[in-house]
C-alpha positions as CSV (number, residue, x, y, z in Angstrom):
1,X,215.7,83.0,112.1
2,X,216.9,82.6,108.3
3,X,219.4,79.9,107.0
4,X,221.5,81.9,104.4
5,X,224.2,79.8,102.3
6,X,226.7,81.6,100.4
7,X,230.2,81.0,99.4
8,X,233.1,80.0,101.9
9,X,235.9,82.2,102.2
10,X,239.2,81.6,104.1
11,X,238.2,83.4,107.2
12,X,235.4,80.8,107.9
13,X,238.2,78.3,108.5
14,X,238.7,78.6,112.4
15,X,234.5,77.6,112.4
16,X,234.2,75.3,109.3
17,X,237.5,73.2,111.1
18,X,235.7,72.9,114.4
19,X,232.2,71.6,112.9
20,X,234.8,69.6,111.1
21,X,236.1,68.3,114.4
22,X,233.2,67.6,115.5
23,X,232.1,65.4,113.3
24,X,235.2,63.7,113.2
25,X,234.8,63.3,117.2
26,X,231.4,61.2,116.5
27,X,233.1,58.1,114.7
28,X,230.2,58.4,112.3
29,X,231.4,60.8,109.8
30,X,234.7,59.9,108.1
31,X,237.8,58.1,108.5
32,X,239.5,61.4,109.4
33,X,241.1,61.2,112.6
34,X,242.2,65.0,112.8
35,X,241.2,68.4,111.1
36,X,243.8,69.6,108.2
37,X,245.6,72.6,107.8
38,X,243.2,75.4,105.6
39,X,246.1,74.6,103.1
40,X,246.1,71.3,103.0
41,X,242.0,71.5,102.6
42,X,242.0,74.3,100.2
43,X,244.1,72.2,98.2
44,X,241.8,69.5,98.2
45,X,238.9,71.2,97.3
46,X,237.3,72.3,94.6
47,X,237.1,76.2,94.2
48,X,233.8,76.6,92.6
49,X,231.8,74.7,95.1
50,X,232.8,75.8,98.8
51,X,229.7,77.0,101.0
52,X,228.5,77.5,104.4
53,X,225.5,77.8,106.0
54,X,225.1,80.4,108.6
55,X,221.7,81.2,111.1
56,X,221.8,84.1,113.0
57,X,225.5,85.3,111.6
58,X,226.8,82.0,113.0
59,X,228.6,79.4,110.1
60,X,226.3,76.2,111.8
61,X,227.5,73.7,108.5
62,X,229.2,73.2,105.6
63,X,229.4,71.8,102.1
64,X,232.2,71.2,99.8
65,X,233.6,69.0,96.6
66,X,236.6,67.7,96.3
67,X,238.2,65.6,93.1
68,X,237.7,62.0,92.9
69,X,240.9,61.6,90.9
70,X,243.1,64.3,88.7
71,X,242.5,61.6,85.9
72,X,241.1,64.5,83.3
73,X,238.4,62.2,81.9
74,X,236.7,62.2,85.7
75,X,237.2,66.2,85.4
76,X,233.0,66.3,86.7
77,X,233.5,64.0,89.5
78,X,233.3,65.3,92.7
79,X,233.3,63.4,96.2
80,X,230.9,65.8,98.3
81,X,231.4,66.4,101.8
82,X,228.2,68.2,104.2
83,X,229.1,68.7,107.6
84,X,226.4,70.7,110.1
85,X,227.6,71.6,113.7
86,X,225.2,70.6,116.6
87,X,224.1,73.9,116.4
88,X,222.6,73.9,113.4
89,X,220.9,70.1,113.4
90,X,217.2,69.4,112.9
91,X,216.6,72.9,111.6
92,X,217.1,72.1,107.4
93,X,220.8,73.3,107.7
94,X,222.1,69.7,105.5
95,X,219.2,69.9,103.3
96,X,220.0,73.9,102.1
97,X,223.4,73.5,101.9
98,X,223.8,70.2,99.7
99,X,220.9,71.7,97.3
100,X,223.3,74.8,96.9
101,X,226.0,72.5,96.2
102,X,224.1,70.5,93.5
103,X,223.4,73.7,91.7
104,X,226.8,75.5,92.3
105,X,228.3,71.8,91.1
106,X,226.1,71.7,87.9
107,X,227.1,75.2,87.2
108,X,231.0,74.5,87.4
109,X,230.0,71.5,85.4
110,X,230.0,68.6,87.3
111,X,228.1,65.5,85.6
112,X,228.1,63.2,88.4
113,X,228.5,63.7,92.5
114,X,229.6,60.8,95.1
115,X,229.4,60.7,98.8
116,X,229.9,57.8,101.4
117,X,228.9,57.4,104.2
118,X,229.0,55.1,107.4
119,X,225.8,52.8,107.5
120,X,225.3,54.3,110.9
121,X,224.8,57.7,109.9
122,X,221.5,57.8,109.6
123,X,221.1,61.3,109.1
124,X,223.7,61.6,106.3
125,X,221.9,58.9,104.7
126,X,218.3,60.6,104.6
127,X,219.8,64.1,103.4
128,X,221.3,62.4,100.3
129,X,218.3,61.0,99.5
130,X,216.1,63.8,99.8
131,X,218.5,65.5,97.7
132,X,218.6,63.1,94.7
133,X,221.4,60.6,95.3
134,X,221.1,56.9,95.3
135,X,222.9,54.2,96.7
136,X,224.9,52.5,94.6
137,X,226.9,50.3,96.4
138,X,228.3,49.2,99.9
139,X,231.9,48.9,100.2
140,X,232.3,46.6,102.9
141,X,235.1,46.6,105.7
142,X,236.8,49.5,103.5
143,X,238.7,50.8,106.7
144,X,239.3,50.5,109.7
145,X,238.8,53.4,112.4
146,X,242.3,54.3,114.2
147,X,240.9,56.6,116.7
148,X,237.8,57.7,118.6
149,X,234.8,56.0,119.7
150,X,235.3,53.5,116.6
151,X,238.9,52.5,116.7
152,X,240.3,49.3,115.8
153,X,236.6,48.9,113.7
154,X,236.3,47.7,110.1
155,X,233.5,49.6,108.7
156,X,231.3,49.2,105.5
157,X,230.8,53.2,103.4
158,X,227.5,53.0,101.5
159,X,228.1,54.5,98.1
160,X,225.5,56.9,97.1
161,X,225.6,59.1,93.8
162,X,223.6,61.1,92.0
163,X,224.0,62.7,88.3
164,X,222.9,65.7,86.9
165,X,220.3,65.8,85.0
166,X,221.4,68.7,82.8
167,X,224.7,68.2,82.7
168,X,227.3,65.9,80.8
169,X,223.7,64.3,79.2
């Protein structure tokens, strides 16, 4: 029973979307209130640093960066999203898959990675850690939820980043 990462291609849309959805469906996740198109995600992603995870042949998560602005000077910025389905909890699925995506970031030079996250997601909260990120902030009553178990909720996004040490230095 080996986790394997390795790069996402298009044909892992149809599984990526629906761990996707259902993290969405928690309230816990993102703001997100439906899954995107593959083109509009692909658009919004960075092409160097797309995995998935998959146990037993199965895609059970997935990690990805997107741009935190197309300002130039923020050109090793990425916002990192790591989403594992409930297939794939509990067994080091987040853990391998948002190590791969620090390395694969630091090799497509990225300096510095971001991720927030909903105070309740506990679990989010512990991978970033244990993968080098810190929290830097808490962005209080950012947004408020328009659907699911959350709606009509302001909620507070922890900050968390955490900078390479090899690169942009």
């Amino acid at each position: 029973m080996g986790i394997e990462v390795r790069v996402m291609t298009e044909a892992d849309w149809p599984t990526v979307a629906a761990i996707y959805k259902e993290g969405i469906e928690t309230g816990h996740a993102t703001f997100e209130t439906t899954v995107p198109t593959w083109e509009r995600w692909d658009e919004a992603h960075a092409d160097s640093c797309r995995l998935v995870a998959e146990l037993d042949d199965h895609v059970v998560g997935w990690a990805a960066l997107s741009a935190v602005t197309d300002r130039c000077v923020y050109g090793g910025v990425g916002e990192v999203s790591v989403y594992v389905g409930s297939t794939g909890r509990g067994k080091g699925v987040g853990t391998l898959l948002l190590s791969a995506l620090v390395e694969a970031s630091e090799k497509a030079g990225f300096w510095s990675l971001q991720a927030g996250m909903f105070p309740e997601n506990a679990g989010s909260i512990a991978l970033h850690s244990r993968c080098g990120f810190r929290q830097v902030g808490t962005r209080e009553r950012l947004g408020k939820m328009e659907a699911g178990p959350m709606k009509g909720k302001w909620r507070d996004v922890l900050l968390f980043e955490r900078r390479s040490p090899t690169v942009g230095v």
